[in-house]
N, C-alpha and C positions, 0 to 999 in steps of 0.2 A: 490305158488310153480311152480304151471303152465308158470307164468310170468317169474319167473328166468330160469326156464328150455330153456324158447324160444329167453332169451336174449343171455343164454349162447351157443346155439346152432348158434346162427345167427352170433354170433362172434367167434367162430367155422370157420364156412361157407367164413365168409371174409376173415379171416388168409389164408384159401384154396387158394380163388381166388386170392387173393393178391401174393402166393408162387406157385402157377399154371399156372395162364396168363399172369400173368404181366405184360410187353410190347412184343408184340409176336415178333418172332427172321423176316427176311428181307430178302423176296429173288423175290422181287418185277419186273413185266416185265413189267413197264413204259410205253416201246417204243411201246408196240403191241399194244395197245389199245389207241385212245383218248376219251376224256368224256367232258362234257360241266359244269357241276357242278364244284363250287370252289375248292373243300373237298371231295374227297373220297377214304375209304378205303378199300379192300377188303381180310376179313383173311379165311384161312384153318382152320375151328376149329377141324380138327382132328391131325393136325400136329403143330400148330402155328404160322403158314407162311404167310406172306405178300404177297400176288398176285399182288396186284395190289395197288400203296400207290400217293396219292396227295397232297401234304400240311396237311398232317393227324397230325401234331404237330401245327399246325396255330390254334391260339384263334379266335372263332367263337362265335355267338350267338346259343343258343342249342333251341329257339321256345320252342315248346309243347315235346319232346324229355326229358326236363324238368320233366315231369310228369311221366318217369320211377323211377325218384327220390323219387318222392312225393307217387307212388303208394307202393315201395319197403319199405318206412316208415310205412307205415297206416297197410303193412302184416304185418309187424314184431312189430308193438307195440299196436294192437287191435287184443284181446284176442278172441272177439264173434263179426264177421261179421254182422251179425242180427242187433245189437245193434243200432235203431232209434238216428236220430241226426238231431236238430236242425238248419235251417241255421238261419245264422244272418243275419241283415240287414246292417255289415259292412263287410261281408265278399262279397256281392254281387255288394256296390254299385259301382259306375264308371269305371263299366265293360265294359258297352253300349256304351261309348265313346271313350272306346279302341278297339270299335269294335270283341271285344272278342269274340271266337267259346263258348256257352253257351246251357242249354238246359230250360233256362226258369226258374227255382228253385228260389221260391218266399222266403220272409223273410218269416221265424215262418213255413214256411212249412217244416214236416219231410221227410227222410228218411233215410234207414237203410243205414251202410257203405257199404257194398256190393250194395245195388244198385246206390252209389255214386262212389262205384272205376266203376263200368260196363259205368255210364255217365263220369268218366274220361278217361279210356283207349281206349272207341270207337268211339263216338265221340267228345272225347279231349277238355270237356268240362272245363272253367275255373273257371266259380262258384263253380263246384263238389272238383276241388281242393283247391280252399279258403276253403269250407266250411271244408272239411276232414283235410289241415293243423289248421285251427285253434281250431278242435276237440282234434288232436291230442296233439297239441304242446301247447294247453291253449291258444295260439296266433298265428299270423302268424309269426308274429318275433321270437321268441322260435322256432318254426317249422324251420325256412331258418336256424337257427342256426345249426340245427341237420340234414338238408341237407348236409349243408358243413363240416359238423363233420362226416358224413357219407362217405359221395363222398373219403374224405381225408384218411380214413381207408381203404380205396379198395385202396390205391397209387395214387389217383388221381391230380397232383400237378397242376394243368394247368386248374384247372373249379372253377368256382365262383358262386353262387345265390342270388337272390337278390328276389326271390317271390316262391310259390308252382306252378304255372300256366304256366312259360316261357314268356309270357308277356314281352316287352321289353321297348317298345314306345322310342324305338334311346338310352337306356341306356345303355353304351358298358360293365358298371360294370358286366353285367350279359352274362361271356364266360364259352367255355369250345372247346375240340379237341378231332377229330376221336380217338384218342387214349384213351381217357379218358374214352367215351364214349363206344367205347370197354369192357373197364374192368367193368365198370356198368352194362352193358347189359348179358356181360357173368354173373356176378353176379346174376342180377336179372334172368336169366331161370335157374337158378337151385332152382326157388320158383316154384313148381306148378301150384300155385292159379296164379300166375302172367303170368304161361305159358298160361291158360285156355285165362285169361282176354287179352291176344297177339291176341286170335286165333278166337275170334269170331267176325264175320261178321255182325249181328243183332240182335238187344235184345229190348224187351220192357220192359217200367217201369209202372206198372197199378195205375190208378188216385189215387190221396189222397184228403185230406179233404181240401186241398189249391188249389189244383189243377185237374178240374174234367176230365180231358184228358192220354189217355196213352199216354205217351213217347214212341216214334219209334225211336231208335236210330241205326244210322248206320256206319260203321265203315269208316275212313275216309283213312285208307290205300287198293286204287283201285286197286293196285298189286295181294290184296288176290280175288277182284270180279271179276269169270269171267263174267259180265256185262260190263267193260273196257275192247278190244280186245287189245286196246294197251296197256294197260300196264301191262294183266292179266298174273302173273306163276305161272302155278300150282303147280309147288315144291317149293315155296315161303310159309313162313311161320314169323305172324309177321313182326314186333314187333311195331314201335311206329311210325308216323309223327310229323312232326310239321311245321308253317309258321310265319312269320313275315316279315316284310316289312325289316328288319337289317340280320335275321336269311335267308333272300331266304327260298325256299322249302326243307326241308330237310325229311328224311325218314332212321327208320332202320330196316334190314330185316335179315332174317338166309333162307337157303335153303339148300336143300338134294335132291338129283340126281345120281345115279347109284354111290352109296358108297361114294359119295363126299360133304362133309358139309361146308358152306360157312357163315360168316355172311359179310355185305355190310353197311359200313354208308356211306351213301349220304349225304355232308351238302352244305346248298348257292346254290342250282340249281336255273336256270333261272325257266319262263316261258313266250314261247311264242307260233305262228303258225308254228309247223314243218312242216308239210305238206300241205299247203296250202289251207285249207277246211273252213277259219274263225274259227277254234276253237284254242284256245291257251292248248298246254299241259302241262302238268308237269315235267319238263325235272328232275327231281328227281325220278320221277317211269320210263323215258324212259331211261335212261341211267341205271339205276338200272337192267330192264330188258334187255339192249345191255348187262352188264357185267356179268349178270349171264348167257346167254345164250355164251357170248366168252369163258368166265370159263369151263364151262361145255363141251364145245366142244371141247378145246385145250389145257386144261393144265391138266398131267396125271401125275401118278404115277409111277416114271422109277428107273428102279436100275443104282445108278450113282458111287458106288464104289465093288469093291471085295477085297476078302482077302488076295488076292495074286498079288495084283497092289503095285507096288513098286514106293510107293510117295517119297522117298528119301533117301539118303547115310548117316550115318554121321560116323566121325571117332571114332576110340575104342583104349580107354587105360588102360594098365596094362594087355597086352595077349601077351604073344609071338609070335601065331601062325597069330592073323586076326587083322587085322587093318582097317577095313570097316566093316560096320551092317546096312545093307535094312530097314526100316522101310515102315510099309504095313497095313491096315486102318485096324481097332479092329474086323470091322462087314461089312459084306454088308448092304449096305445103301441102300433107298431108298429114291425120293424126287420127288416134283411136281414140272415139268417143259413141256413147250410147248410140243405139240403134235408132233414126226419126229424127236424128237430130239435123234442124234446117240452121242456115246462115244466121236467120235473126236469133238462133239462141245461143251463138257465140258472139263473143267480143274479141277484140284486140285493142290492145293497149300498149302505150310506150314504153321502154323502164328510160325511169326520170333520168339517174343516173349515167345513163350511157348514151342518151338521144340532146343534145345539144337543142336551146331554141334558137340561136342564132349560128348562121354556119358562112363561113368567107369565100367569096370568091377566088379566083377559079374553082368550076366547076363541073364535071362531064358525068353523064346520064350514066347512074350506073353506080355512081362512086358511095361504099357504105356509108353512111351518115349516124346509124343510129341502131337502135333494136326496140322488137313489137313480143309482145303475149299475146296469147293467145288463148282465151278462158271460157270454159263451160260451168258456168256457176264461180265457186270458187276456186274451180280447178283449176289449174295451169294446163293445158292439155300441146301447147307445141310455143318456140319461140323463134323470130327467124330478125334477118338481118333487116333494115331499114336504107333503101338506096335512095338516090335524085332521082327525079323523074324525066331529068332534063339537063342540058347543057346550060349552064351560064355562065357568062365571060367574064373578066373582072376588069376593073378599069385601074390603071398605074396611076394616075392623079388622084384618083379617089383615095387608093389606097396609102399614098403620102399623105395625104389630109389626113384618113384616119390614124395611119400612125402617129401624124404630130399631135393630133387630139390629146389622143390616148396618154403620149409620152406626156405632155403638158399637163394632163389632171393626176397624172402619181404623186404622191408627196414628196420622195426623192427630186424630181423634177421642181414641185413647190419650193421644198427648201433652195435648189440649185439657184431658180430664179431672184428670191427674195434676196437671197446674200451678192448676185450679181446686181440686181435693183442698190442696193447697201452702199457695195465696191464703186461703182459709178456715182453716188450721192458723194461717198467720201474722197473720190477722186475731184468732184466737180469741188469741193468744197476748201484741197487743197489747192487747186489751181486758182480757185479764188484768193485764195491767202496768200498765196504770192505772186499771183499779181497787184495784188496792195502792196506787199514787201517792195518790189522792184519800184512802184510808183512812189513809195517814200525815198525811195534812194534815189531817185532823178530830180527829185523837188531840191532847187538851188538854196542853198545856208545863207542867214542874213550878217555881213560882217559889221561890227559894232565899232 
C-alpha cells in the first residue's frame, strides 16, 4: 500500500512540475554579461524569468549531472533506505579505465542505499550509481529505460541516456539541454531527502567486512566550500557537478540573497589558468560565481506597469455616444530588470494577435480586451492582460443595422440576393406571359 501511495504521489508531483515550470517565460539580459562556459542558464525561480540564457536549447553531454536522474529514481522506488545491497562484479568492472570518479566499492561488498545515494551525490561516485541502478531496475538496462521514461514525464524532449553514471567516453547518444535540465532539478528539490543529499559537504562511510577503512567523502562542488576563495558563495546552495572530457565542466546550483532565488546551470565550461598562479580553475564554478554575484547586484524588482497607463486605443461599435476605448494593463506589475532602470527605458507593447482593434459593445470597465509586453531593450521582461477603461453601453438598433450590414456584404448573402433579384424577374416575366395568354383568349373570333 505504502508502494502505491508513493508511486501515486510522485506522479502527483510530476503533473505539478510539468504545469508549473515548464519552460520558464524569457526576459533574458544577454548583452550585460559575458561568460566563457558553452551553456548557460540563469532562472528567477520565484518568478520564472530567464536572466540570463546561452545556447540553453543546445544538445550537450549532462557528465555526472546524470546522477540527479539516477538519484530521483532510487527515492522514489526504494521503500526502506537502510536496505543493504550487494555490489556486483558487473556493475563495477571497466570503470578504472574510464577513469571513472569512484569510491573504491569492491564486488560482494555491502552497503546500505542510503550510504550508496551519500557516495553518489558527493562525491559523484560511479560504482555507487551502477550498483543502486542495477538494484533498482533488476539491470542497468531496465534502469536507463525508466530514466528516459522518467526525464520524458517532466516534458523533457531534448535529453537521452545511455548509462546511471553520465559516463560518456565520446558517445554523443548520451545529450540533454539547460532547459531540460531545469525542469528535473526543479523536480528533484521538491524531494527532501534529495535536498539534504545537495547540501552536504562531508560524510563518512564506516568499514565493512570488504573493506576495513572508512570512506571520507567529500563533496565535489567548491562553490558550497569556503576552503575554495575562489569560487566559494555563501548563498550558494547545491546541487550537482559533473566532468567529462565531451561534457566540459559543468555544475548546477540554486541561490538565495536578500529575497531573490536563482537557480544557474553551467554546462561545457573550460578549464584553465585565469590568473596566472600555475593553477588551472574551473571556469564553471568561476563564472558561476561572476553570475550570481552580477544577478544579485543588478537585476531588481521594479514596478513596470500601472493601472492607469494607457497602452492603447481601439475603436468601438454599436454606441452612439463613443467611438474610441483606452485600454489600460489589469494590474500593476512587477518585474526583474537591471538596476537604474526608469520608466522611459521600458516599453510596452500590444501582441497584435490577441489585442483586437475593433471591440463591440456592451461593455463594463474591467472587461479583458487584449494583452501588452512589456520590454527592456529586446527583452520581454513581464506580460500582463489588457482591460476597458470604462463602461460603454451598446445600443440594439445599432446593433441590428450592423448586423444587417454585415449579413448583406458576405457573398453567401450576395449570391442569396442576386438569385432572389432572378426569381422575381422570372416570376414577373411569367406573369406577364399569361396575362397575354388569357387576353388572347378573351378576344371575340371573327365568323366567316
Amino acid at each position: 500500500m505504502k508502494k502505491i501511495f508513493c508511486v501515486l504521489l510522485s506522479g502527483i508531483l510530476i503533473l505539478s512540475v510539468f504545469f508549473s515550470c515548464g519552460v520558464p517565460s524569457y526576459a533574458s539580459f544577454n548583452s550585460l554579461l559575458e561568460t566563457e562556459a558553452d551553456v548557460v542558464m540563469l532562472v528567477n525561480t520565484d518568478t520564472g524569468d530567464v536572466i540570463f540564457d546561452k545556447n540553453s536549447t543546445k544538445k550537450t553531454a549532462p557528465a555526472s549531472l546524470t546522477k540527479i536522474v539516477t538519484c530521483m529514481l532510487v527515492l522514489e522506488n526504494c521503500e526502506d533506505l537502510n536496505t543493504p545491497v550487494t555490489a556486483k562484479f558487473e556493475c563495477l568492472d571497466g570503470l578504472y579505465a574510464l577513469n571513472a570518479a569512484t569510491v573504491g566499492i569492491l564486488a560482494g561488498e555491502q552497503l546500505t542505499v542510503d550510504e550508496l545515494l551519500h557516495c553518489l551525490m558527493i562525491p559523484s561516485a560511479a560504482d555507487a550509481a551502477n550498483i543502486l541502478a542495477d538494484y533498482i531496475g533488476g539491470n542497468m538496462d531496465n534502469f536507463v529505460i525508466m530514466m528516459n521514461d522518467f526525464v520524458k514525464k517532466l516534458g523533457c524532449e531534448n535529453t537521452n541516456f545511455i548509462n546511471p553514471s553520465g559516463l560518456d567516453n565520446g558517445d554523443t547518444n548520451m545529450y540533454t539541454t539547460a532547459e531540460d535540465l531545469y525542469k528535473i532539478t526543479t523536480y528533484a528539490l521538491q524531494n527532501q531527502q534529495f535536498k539534504e543529499l545537495c547540501s552536504i559537504l562531508s560524510y563518512q562511510i564506516e568499514p565493512t567486512e570488504k573493506y576495513p577503512h572508512i570512506r571520507y567523502l567529500n563533496n565535489t562542488n567548491k562553490i558550497l566550500n569556503p576552503a575554495y576563495k575562489d569560487y566559494y558563495c555563501p548563498y550558494v546552495f547545491g546541487v550537482k557537478t559533473g566532468t567529462t572530457d565531451l561534457a566540459g565542466h559543468c555544475v548546477i546550483t540554486t541561490a538565495s540573497k536578500n529575497g531573490y532565488n536563482y537557480m544557474l546551470i553551467v554546462l561545457n565550461a573550460p578549464q584553465y589558468d585565469i590568473d596566472g598562479d600555475e593553477v588551472e580553475e574551473n571556469v564553471a564554478f568561476t563564472d558561476s560565481k561572476k553570475i550570481y554575484e552580477w544577478a544579485f547586484d543588478n537585476i531588481v524588482l521594479t514596478k513596470v506597469t500601472s493601472k492607469t497607463d494607457i497602452v492603447t486605443v481601439v475603436d468601438v461599435k454599436y454606441n452612439w455616444k463613443t467611438d474610441h476605448l483606452s485600454l489600460v494593463p489589469e494590474q500593476e506589475l512587477s518585474a526583474l530588470v537591471p538596476t537604474g532602470t526608469e520608466t522611459g527605458s521600458l516599453q510596452i507593447r500590444t501582441v497584435e494577435n490577441e489585442t483586437p482593434k475593433t471591440v463591440n459593445t456592451p461593455i463594463k470597465k474591467g472587461d479583458v480586451l487584449g494583452k501588452a509586453e512589456v520590454l527592456y531593450g529586446d527583452s520581454v521582461v513581464a506580460t500582463v492582460n489588457l482591460v476597458a477603461s470604462e463602461d460603454v453601453s451598446g445600443s440594439v438598433i445599432l446593433k441590428i443595422t450592423g448586423f444587417l450590414g454585415t449579413l448583406f456584404r458576405t457573398p453567401v448573402m450576395k449570391i442569396l440576393i442576386c438569385l432572389a433579384v432572378l426569381l422575381i424577374v422570372v416570376y414577373i416575366l411569367l406573369i406577364v406571359r399569361k396575362n397575354r395568354l388569357r387576353a388572347k383568349q378573351r378576344k371575340p373570333r371573327r365568323i366567316k
